[in-house]
KEKE-3310 file (N, C-alpha, C; in steps of 0.2 Angstrom, whole numbers, plus 5000, padded with zeros to 4 digits):
npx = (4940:4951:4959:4965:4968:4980:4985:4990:4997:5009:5013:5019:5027:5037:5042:5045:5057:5066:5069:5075:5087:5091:5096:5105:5115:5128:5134:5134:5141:5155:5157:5156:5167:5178:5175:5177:5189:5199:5212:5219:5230:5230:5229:5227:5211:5207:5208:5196:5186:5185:5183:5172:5162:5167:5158:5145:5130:5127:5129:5119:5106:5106:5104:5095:5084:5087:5081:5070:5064:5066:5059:5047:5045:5044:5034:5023:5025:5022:5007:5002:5003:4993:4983:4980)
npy = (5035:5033:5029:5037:5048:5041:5040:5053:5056:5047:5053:5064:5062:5055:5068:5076:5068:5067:5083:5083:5073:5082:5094:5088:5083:5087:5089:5076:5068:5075:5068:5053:5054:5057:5044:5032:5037:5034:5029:5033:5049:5067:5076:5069:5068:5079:5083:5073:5081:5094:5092:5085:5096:5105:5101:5100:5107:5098:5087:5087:5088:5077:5067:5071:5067:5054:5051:5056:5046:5035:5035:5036:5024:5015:5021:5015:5003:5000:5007:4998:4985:4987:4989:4974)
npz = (4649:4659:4652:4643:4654:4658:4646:4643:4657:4654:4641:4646:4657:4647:4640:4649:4655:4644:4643:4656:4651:4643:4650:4656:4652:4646:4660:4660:4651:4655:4667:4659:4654:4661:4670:4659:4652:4662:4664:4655:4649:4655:4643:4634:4640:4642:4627:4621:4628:4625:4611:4613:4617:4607:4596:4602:4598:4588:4596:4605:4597:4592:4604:4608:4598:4598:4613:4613:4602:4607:4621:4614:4608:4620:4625:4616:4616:4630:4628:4619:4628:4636:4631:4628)
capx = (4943:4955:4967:4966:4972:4984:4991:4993:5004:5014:5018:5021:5035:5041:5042:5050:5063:5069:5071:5078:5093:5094:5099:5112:5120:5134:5137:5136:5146:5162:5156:5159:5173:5182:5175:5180:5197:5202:5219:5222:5233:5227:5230:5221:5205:5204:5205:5190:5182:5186:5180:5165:5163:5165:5151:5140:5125:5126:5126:5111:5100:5106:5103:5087:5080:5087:5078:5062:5060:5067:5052:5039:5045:5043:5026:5020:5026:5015:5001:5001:5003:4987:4979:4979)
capy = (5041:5031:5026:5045:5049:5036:5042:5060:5057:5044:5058:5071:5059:5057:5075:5078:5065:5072:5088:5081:5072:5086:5098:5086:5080:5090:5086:5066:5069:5076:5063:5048:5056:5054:5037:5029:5037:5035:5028:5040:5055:5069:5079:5064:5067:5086:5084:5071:5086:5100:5088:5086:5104:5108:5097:5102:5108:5092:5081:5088:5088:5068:5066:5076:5063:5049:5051:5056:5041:5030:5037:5034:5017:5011:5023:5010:4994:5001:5005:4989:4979:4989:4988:4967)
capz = (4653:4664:4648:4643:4658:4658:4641:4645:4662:4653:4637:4651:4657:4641:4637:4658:4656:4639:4646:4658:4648:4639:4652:4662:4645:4647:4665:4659:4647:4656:4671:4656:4649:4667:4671:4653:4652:4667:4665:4650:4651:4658:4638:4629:4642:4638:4621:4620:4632:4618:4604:4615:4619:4598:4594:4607:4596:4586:4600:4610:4592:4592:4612:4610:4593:4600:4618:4609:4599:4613:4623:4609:4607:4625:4626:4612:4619:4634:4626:4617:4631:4640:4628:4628)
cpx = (4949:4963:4967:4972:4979:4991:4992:4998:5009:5018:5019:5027:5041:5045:5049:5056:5066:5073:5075:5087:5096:5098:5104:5114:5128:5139:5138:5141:5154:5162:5159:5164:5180:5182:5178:5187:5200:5210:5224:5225:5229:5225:5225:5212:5201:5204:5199:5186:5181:5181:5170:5159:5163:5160:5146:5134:5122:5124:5121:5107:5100:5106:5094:5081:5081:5084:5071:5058:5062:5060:5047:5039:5042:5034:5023:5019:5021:5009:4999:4999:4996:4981:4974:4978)
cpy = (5040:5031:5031:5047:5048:5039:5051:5060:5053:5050:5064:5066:5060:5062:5079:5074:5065:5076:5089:5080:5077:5094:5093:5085:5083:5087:5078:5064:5068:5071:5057:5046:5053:5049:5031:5029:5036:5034:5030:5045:5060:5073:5074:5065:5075:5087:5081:5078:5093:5098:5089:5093:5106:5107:5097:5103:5100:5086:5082:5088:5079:5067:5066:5069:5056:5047:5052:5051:5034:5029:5035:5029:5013:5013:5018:5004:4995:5002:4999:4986:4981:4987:4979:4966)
cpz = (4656:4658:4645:4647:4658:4652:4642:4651:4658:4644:4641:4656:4652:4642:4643:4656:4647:4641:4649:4657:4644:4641:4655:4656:4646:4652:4666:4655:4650:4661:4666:4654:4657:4669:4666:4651:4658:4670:4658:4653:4652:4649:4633:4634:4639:4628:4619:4621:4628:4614:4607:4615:4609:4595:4596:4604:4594:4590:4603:4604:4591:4597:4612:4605:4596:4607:4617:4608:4603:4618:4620:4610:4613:4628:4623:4614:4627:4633:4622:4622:4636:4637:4625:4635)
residu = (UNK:UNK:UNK:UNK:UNK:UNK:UNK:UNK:UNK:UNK:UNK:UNK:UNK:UNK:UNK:UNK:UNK:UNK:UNK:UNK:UNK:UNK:UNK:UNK:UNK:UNK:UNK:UNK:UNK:UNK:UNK:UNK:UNK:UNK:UNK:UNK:UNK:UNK:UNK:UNK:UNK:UNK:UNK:UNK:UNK:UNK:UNK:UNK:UNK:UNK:UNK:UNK:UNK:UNK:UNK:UNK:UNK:UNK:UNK:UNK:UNK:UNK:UNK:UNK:UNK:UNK:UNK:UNK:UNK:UNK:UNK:UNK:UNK:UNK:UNK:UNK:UNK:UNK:UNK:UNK:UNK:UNK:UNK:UNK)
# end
């Protein structure tokens, strides 16, 4: 009943911290964009920031698959290691 438990709060983080990434993405995005170029021209930041912005669909379906299966993976590595 305990590891039941156990595994329902831990895929209900999952799921939350997803969600999570998948709403700020935008605002981590233009935060990277500023931190990264930072001694780039002001024309070379906005057009990254465009490029990002045109792609937008694509990258939150690649944010979204690749934060998923990053969650599964470390759900697994924890149920393994409980499970020992």
């Amino acid at each position: 009943m305990i590891l039941s438990i156990f595994f329902f709060i831990l895929v209900g983080m999952i799921l939350g911290l997803t969600l999570l990434a998948f709403n700020l993405q935008r605002v981590l995005e233009i935060l990277l964009v500023h931190v990264m170029l930072i001694y780039e021209n002001k024309e070379f930041r906005q057009m990254v920031l465009k490029n990002l912005l045109a792609h937008k669909i694509r990258n939150k379906m690649t944010s979204l698959i690749f934060s998923l299966a990053l969650g599964f993976i470390i759900f697994l590595i924890v149920s393994y290691n409980l499970q020992l």
